[in-house]
C-alpha positions, 0 to 999 in steps of 0.5 A: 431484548430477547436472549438470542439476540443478546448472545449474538452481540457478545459473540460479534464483540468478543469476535471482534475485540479478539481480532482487534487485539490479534492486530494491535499484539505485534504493535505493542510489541514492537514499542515495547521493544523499542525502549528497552535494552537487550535485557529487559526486552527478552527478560524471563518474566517480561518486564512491563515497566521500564523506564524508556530508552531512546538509544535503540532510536538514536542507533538507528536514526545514525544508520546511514543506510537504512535512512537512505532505505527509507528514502528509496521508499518513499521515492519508489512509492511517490512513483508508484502512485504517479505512475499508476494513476497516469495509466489507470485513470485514463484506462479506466474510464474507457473500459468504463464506457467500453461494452462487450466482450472485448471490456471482459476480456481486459478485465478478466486479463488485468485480473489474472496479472494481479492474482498472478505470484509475484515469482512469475515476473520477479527473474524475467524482469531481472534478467531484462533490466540488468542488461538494460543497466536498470538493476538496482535502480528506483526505476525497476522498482517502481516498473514492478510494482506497476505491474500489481498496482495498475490492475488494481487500481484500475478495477477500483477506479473502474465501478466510481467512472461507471457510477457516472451517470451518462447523462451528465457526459453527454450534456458536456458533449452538446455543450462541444466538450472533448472525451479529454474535457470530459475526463478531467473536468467532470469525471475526475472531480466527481470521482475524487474520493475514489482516486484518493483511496485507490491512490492510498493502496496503491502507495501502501502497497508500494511501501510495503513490498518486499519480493521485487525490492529483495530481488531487484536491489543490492544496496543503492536502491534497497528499501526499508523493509529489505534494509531491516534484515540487516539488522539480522546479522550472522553473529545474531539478530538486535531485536531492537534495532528491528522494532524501531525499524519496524516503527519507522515503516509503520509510522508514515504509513498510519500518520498518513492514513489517519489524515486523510481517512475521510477520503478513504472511509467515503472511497471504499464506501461510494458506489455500495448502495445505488439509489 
């Protein structure tokens, strides 16, 4: 194996070993926080062996509101995903089969919105659903992630449905089946790995939102990553409290994707190499 070739492999190794480890710091720091006291946690030395204590858990686990925090999130990102998908699927697969210059210009609008600040729509929405009574509410909430999640899984579903052949859809029609039969029954199915992955961004997405829920909730509709602050008092911050809380965002999130990261893996990948 030639010299250059050789040097090429370590520089991408060593590249890439240092972006794993700049990833997986914060992680180890998180455990390693965990289960330790307040001492042992900022410790000078650190400590790297302790023994584990799961008071920090306890503690938080007895936390009323932010195990409700952590409800609300779930329920805003099960209704995220919901939603999107009802509107995205469908709008999809008609720009899908749309030509022109009107398919570029909702295209390109739909872009627009997604790149957009989340500020730009954080204190109109504000001011309509506090006096529509909606303030504080899973629904607004899940109305403003709509306005990120759709855009984007729209374009992701988009270049699945294209990669259809039209053949197929047109030989349902001779065979007398409707744009909505031709929808469900062949299109989504062939297409499934791609509604899986878009459905998984759009959840972690969801989950992990912070602007609109720090804005749009007080204290019934607050969320986890919101509800940590709390740990965050004026008197001072329990790291610990945080790090377990932190754990506890982290943890549906990684458990679920490593489930199902087949559908994931062939979602993000369909569509790279036509034949």
């Amino acid at each position: 194996m030639p010299i250059q070739q050789k040097g090429g492999q370590s520089f991408s190794f060593l590249v890439i070993l240092g972006y794993l480890v700049f990833l997986t710091l914060p992680i180890v720091w998180l455990i390693s926080t965990s289960i330790k006291n307040p001492l042992e946690a900022f410790a000078i030395p650190p400590i790297l062996a302790v023994w584990p204590k799961l008071e920090n858990f306890v503690e938080v686990f007895a936390n009323r509101d932010f195990m409700l925090s952590l409800l609300n999130s779930f329920m805003v990102a099960l209704g995220t995903v919901i939603c999107t998908m009802v509107v995205s699927l469908p709008a999809a697969y008609g720009l899908a089969r749309l030509r022109g210059l009107l398919k570029n210009s909702i295209l390109s609008w739909l872009l627009l919105t997604r790149a957009a600040p989340g500020m730009i729509y954080v204190i109109p929405y504000f001011l309509v659903f506090g006096r529509l009574g909606l303030d504080d509410t899973r629904i607004a909430l899940v109305v403003m992630n709509l306005i990120y999640t759709i855009p984007l899984v729209t374009w992701m579903l988009l270049s699945f449905f294209e990669d259809i052949p039209l053949s197929v859809e047109e030989s349902a029609k001779v065979d007398g089946a409707s744009n909505w039969q031709i929808l469900t029954k062949i299109a989504l199915p062939i297409i499934r790995p791609g509604i899986v992955s878009s459905a998984i961004l759009a959840f972690i997405f969801s989950w992990n939102e912070f602007l609109f829920a720090l804005v749009m909730t007080k204290k019934v509709a607050r969320t986890a990553p919101v509800s940590i602050v709390n740990f965050m008092a004026y008197e001072g911050t329990n790291w610990n409290h945080v790090a377990v809380g932190g754990i506890l965002i982290l943890l549906p999130v990684l458990l679920f994707s490593i489930a199902i990261r087949k559908y994931l893996v062939r979602g993000m990948t369909a569509g790279a190499v036509k034949g």
